[in-house]
C-alpha positions in Angstrom: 52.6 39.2 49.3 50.0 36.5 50.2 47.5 36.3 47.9 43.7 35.6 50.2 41.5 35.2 47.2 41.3 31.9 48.2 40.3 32.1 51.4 36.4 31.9 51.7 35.8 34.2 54.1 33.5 37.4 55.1 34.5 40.3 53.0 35.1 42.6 56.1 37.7 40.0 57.0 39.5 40.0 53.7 39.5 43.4 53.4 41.1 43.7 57.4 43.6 40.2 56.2 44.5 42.3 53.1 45.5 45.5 55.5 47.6 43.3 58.3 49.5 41.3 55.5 50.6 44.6 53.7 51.4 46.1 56.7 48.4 48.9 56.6 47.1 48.4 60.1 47.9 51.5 62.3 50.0 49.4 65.1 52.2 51.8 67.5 55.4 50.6 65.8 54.0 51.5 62.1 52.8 55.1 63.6 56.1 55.8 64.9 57.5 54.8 61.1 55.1 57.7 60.0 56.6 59.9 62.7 53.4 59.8 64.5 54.5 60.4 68.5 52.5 57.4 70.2 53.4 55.0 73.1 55.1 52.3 71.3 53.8 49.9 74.1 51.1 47.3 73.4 47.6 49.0 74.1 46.3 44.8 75.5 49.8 44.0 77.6 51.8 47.4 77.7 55.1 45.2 77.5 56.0 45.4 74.3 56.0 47.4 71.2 53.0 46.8 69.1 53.5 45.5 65.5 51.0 43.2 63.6 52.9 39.8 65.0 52.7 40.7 68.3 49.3 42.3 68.2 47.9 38.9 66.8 49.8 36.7 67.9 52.1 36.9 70.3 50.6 39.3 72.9 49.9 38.0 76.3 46.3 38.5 75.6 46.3 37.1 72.3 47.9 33.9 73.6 45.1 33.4 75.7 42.1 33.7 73.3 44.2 30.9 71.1 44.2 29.0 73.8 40.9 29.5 74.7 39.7 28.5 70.6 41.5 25.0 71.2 42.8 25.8 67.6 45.3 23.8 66.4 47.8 26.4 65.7 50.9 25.3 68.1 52.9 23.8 65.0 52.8 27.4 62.6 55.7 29.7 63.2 57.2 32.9 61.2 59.0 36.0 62.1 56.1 38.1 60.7 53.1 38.2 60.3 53.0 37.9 56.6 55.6 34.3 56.4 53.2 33.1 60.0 50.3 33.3 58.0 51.9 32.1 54.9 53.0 28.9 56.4 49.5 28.6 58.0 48.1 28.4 54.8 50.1 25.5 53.9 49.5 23.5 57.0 46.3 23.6 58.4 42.6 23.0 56.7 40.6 25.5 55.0 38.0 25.6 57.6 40.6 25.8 60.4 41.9 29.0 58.6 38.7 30.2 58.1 38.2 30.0 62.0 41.6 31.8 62.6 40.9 34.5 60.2 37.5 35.2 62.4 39.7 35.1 65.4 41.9 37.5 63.9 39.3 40.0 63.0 38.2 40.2 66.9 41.8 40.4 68.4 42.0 43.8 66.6 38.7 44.9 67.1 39.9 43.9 71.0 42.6 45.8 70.6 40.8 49.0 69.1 38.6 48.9 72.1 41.5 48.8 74.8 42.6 51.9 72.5 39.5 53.9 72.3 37.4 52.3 75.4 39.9 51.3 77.6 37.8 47.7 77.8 38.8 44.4 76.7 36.3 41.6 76.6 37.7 38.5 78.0 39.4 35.9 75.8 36.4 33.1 76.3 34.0 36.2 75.6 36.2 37.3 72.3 36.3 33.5 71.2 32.8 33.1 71.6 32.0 36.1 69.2 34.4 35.3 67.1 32.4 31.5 66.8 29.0 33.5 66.9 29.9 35.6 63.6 31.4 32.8 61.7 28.1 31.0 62.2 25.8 34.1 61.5 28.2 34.4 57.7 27.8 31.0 57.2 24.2 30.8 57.6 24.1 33.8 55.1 25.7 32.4 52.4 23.8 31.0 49.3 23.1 27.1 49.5 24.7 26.8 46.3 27.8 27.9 47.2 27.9 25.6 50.5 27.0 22.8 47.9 29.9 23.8 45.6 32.5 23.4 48.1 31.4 20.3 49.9 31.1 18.8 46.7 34.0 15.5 46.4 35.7 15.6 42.9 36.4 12.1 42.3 40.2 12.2 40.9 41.2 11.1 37.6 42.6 7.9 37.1 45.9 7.9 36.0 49.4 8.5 36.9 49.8 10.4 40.5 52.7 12.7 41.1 53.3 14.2 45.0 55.3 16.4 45.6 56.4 18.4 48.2 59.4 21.0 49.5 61.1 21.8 52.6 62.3 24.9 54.0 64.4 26.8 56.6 63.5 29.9 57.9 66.6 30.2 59.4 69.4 29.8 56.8 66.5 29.5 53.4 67.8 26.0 52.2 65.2 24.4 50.6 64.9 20.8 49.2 62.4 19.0 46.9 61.0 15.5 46.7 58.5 13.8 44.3 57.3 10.8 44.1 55.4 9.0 41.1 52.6 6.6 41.5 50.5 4.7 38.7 46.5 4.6 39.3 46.8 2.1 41.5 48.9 3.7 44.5 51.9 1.6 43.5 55.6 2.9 43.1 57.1 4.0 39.8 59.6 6.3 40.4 60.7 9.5 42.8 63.1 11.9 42.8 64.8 14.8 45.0 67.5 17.3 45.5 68.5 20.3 46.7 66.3 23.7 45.7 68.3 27.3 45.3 68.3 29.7 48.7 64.2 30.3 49.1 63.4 33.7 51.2 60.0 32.3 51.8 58.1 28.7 52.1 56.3 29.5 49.1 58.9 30.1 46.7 60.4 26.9 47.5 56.9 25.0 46.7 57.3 26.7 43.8 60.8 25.6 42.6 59.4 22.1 44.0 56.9 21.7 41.4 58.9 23.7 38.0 61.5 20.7 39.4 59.1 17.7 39.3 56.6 19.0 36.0 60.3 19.2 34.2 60.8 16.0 35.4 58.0 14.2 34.1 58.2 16.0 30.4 61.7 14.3 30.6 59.8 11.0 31.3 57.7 11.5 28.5 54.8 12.0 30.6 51.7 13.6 28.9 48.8 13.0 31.4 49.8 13.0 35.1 47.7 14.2 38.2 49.8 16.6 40.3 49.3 16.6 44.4 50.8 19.3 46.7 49.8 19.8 49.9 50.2 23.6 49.6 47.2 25.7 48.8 48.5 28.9 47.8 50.7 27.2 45.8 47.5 25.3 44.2 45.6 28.7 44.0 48.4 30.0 42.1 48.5 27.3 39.4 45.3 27.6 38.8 44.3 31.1 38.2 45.2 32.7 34.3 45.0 36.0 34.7 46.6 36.3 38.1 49.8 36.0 39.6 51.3 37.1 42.6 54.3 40.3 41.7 56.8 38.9 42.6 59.5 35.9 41.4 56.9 33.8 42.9 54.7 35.0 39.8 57.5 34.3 37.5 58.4 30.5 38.7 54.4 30.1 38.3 54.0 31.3 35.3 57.0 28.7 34.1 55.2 26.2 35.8 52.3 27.1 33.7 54.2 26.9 30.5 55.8 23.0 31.4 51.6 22.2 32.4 50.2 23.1 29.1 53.0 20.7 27.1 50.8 17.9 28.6 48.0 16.7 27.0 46.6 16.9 30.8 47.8 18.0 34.0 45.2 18.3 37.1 46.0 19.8 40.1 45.1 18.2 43.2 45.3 19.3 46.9 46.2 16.8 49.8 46.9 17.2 53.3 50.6 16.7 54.5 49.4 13.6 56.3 48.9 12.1 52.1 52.2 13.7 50.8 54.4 12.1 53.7 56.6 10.2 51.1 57.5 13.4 48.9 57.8 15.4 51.8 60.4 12.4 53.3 62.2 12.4 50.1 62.6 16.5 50.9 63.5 16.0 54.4 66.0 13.4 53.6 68.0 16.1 50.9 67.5 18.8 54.0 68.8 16.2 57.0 71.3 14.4 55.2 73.0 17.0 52.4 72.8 14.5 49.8 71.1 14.6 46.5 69.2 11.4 45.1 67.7 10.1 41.9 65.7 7.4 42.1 64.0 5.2 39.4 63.8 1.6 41.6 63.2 2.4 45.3 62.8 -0.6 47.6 59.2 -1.5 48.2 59.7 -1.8 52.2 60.7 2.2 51.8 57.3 3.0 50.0 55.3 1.1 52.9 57.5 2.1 56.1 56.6 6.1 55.0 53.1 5.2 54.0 52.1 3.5 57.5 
């Protein structure tokens, strides 16, 4: 299950987030699991049976309120709800997500009113609400906390380790790269290789980092920065007391162990746009079937992937 503790968001919206990822929300299809008879058609479109990805996301109606909130969503895909939003949190910005999770909210409040009401507001009237309570939470929260999260953490000086993971929805291969850097940006090393079958994106971020922290204890490497451009996967190393149930937990908790052989180990989040060379190094495992290790990589590699 994805974890939302991380996402900094009204409560009411957790709390709905928390029933659509574990499947809670009373769509038509998840009625009809409870042998409730109900119309199995969409309440908003009527042409297709309502579950949670088609509700929010792929409805006819729901298509055009994201178009309407210009939100850069096009690139995020998943069969369910629970892997779209996964892979969301991986790939666009915490405020972006922040915005989509308002969205979300109103698309099933629109869709409780087509229920009960038989009225839908219109996707430029829904966006706009959606905007108008994000702006009335914000402007409700304590300054302190705005302060605290638009605060820049300068990051330590030191080694720099990226790494990153690919993965395919379609067959679950999964590949790694990593890539080390000293503290001035320049080449040291990188590595990369295949990862075991992944069911989900997050599982293979996982493997990707137990693979490059085991790396770098073999390097003798005590004090290293480690970059990801995955969130969750961030959130997860983070956190001491909580892990998600599943094997997801367990490779975490591995990670954990390797971390705390260092004398330190921060952990840094980047955007994908910073980890192109790791994620590169994974693509290339993925595109090409080949596993590589690599200790002296041609400098005109390094500055092709950077530009």
């Amino acid at each position: 299950m994805v974890s939302i503790m991380e996402v900094g968001c009204a409560p009411r919206w957790k709390t709905f987030l928390w029933r659509a990822l574990s499947g809670v929300l009373p769509t038509t299809t998840a009625l009809a699991s409870r042998r409730v008879d109900v119309n199995l058609a969409c309440p908003m479109c009527l042409d297709f049976n309502e579950d949670v990805m088609h509700c929010l996301i792929e409805c006819q109606y729901a298509c055009h309120v994201w178009n309407e909130s210009c939100l850069i969503i096009t690139s995020v895909h998943g069969g369910s709800f629970v892997e779209w939003f996964q892979n969301a949190m991986t790939m666009i910005t915490m405020d972006v997500l922040i915005q989509v999770v308002a969205v979300l909210y109103q698309l099933w409040n629109a869709r409780n009113s087509a229920v009960w009401e038989a009225y839908m507001k219109t996707p430029k009237h829904l966006w706009l609400c959606a905007k108008t309570a994000l702006s009335t939470w914000r402007a409700s929260r304590p300054a302190a906390e705005l302060v605290q999260q638009q605060q820049q953490i300068p990051a330590p000086s030191g080694l720099q380790c990226h790494v990153d993971a690919v993965w395919n929805s379609s067959t679950w291969a999964a590949a790694f790269g990593v890539v080390l850097l000293d503290d001035q940006g320049i080449f040291v090393a990188a590595m990369n290789g295949r990862l075991p079958l992944c069911e989900n994106a997050i599982k293979a971020e996982a493997l990707a980092c137990k693979e490059a922290l085991s790396w770098l204890r073999d390097r003798q490497i005590t004090s290293v920065t480690l970059s990801t451009d995955c969130s969750v996967l961030k959130s997860y190393l983070s956190r001491v007391d909580s892990h998600p149930r599943s094997y997801v937990g367990i490779i975490v908790r591995e990670c954990q162990a390797i971390m705390a052989q260092f004398i330190t180990c921060y952990l840094c989040f980047i955007p994908r746009r910073l980890n192109i060379i790791a994620h590169t190094l994974a693509s290339k495992v993925s595109d090409q079937d080949i596993t590589m290790l690599w200790d002296d990589v041609p400098p005109d590699f390094i500055v092709t992937h950077i530009q």
